[in-house]
N, C-alpha and C positions, 0 to 999 in steps of 0.2 A: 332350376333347382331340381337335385337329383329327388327319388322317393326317398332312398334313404334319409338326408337332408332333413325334406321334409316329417318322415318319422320322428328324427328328432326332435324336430319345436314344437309340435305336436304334443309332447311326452313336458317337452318345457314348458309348455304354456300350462297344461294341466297342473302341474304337480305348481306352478307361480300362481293359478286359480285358488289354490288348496289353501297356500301358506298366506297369502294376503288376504283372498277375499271370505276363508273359513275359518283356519285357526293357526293364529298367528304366536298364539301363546304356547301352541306346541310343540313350538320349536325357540322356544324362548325369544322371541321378536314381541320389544313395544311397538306401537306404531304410535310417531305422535296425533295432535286430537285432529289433525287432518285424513287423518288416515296411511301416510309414507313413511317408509324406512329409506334408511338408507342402502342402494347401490352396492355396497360394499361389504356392507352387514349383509346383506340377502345373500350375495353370492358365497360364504362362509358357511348360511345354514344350506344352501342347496349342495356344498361339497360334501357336504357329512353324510346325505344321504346316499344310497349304492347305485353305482352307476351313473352319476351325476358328477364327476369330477373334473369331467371336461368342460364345462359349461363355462363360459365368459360374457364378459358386457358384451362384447359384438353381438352373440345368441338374443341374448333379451333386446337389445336393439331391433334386427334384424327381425324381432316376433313385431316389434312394435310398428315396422314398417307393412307386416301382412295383414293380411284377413281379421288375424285375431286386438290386431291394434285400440280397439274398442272396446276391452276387458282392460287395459288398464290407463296407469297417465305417468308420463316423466316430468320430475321440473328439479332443474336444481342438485343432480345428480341424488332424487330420492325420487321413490316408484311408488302405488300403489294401485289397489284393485279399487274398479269402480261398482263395485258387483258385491259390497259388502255385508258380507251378512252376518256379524259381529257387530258390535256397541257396546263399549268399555265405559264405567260409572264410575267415574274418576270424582264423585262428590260424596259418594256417600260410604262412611268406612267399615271395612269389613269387624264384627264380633266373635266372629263365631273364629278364633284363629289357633295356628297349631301350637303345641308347646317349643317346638324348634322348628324353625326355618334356615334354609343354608343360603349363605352368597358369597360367590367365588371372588376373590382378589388377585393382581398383580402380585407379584413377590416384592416390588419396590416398594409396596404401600402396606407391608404388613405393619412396619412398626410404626407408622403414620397410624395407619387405623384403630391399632390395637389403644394409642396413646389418645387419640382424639375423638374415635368413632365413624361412623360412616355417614357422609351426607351428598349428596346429590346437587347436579349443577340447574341452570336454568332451566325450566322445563323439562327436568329429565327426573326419573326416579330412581331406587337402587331393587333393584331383581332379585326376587328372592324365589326359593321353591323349597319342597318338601323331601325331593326325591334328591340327595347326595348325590348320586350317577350322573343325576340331571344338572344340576351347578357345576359339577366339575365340567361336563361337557360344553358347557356354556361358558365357563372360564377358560376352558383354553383356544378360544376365538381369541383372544388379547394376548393368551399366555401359555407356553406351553407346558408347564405345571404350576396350575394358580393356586391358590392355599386359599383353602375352604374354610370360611369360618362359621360356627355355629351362632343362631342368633335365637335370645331369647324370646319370641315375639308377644306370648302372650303376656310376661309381663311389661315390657317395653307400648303392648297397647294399653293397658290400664294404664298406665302414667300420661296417658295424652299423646303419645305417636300416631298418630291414624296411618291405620295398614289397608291397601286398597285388593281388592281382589277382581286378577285381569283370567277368564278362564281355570288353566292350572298355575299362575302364576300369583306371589303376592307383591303389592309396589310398597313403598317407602320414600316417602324428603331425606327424615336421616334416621341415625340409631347410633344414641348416645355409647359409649367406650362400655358401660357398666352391665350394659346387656348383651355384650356379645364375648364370647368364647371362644378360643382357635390354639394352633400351634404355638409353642414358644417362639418367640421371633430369634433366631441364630445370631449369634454374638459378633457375626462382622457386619451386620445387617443393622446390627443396634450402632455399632462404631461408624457404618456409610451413612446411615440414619445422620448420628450428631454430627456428622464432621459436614453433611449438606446443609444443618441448619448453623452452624458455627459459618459457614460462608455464605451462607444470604445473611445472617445478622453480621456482617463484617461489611458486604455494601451496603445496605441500607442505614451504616455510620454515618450519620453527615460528617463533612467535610471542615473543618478548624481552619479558617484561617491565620497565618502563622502573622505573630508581631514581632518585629524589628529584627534580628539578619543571624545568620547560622552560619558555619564552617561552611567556606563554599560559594559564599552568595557574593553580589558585590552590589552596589547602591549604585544610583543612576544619578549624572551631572543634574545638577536643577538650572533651567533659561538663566539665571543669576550668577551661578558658578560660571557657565559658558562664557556668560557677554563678558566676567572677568577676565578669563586666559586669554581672550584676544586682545587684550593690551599688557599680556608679558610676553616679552620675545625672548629666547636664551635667558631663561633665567630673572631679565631686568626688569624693573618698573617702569615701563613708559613713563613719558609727564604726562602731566594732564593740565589742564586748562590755568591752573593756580602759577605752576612752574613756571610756564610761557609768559605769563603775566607779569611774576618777575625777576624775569630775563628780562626783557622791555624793559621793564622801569630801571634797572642795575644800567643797560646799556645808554641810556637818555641822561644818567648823571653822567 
């Protein structure tokens, strides 16, 4: 490995110490309660910063095989530092909170959000922060202009939301429609909006089965029908057993 080389991971490993094992909310990273993010996400927040744009899995792999392999741990394509010197109180909720909080969205989920509110999947919370600059920059990791919405927080926690406080970061489960505030959703956005829910509510029709026969259709012989046509030939009625019988008896007189 050249020096150069090595200056590199060097500078990589430092600044991977900073973000995991110091302050992870400074760059807007949850980590879940094990302490990993994901792989994918990290490499996102190290592009932003300068002179960091090269960096790739192979990089952090490639630390993970040196010297410094024992500052952090891979599983499961999510990394973290073993060295942490943060603990997140994810039980007890924050009071003391701001009058407005921001959290960036997709453009696809505006009118979804705006109509139902925000909530959060398994294990996961919805990110909020103080600093406008700082959401937008955090949204367009997903998007490359997210629409920022305004969120009321402090009345949204009186009413029973508990808002958790990670760092500079605030967390959230959800945030009902009534407390949050943002752009007008765009009028073809509201139309792609209905016309996706007008077609999932058009599969999720169950299915009618249809009764007795339509333009088109045709009915199927039944074992009955069948055994009958094979004693018509050309049209005629075979005899049957009665006929024969008498025939016999007309021929004996």
């Amino acid at each position: 490995m050249s020096k150069k080389t090595q200056i590199k991971l060097d500078s990589i490993v430092k600044l991977l110490h900073y973000i995991l094992g110091y302050r992870p909310d400074e760059f807007g990273l949850v980590p879940d309660p094990d302490g990993y993010v994901p792989v994918k996400e990290l490499l996102k927040v190290i592009h932003e910063e300068e002179n960091y744009g090269y960096v790739r899995e192979s990089h952090i792999r490639e630390i993970l095989l040196g010297p410094d392999r024992f500052l952090f741990e891979l599983m499961d394509q999510r990394i973290r530092s073993l060295d942490r010197q943060w603990e997140p109180d994810l039980s007890t909720p924050c009071l003391d909170l701001p009058a407005i909080l921001f959290a960036p969205i997709r453009r696809r989920a505006h009118a979804h959000v705006m109509e139902k509110g925000l909530s959060a999947g398994n294990n996961k919370y919805i990110l909020l922060t103080p600093e406008k600059d700082f959401a937008e920059k955090i949204g367009r990791r997903t998007d490359p202009e997210p629409v920022l919405l305004e969120i009321l927080a402090n009345e949204a926690g009186r009413v029973g939301n508990p808002f958790l406080a990670f760092g500079e970061l605030f967390l959230v489960k959800e945030i009902p429609a009534r407390f949050i505030a943002g752009p007008p959703v765009p009028k073809e956005v509201i139309e792609q909006h209905s016309l996706a829910q007008q077609q999932k509510a058009q599969k999720e029709k169950p299915i009618r089965r249809q009764l007795g026969f339509e333009a088109g259709t045709f009915a199927l012989q039944s074992p009955k029908d069948s055994a009958a046509n094979k004693h018509r030939v050309k049209g005629k009625k075979v005899k049957g057993w009665k006929e024969e019988v008498r025939g016999m008896r007309r021929t004996k007189r």
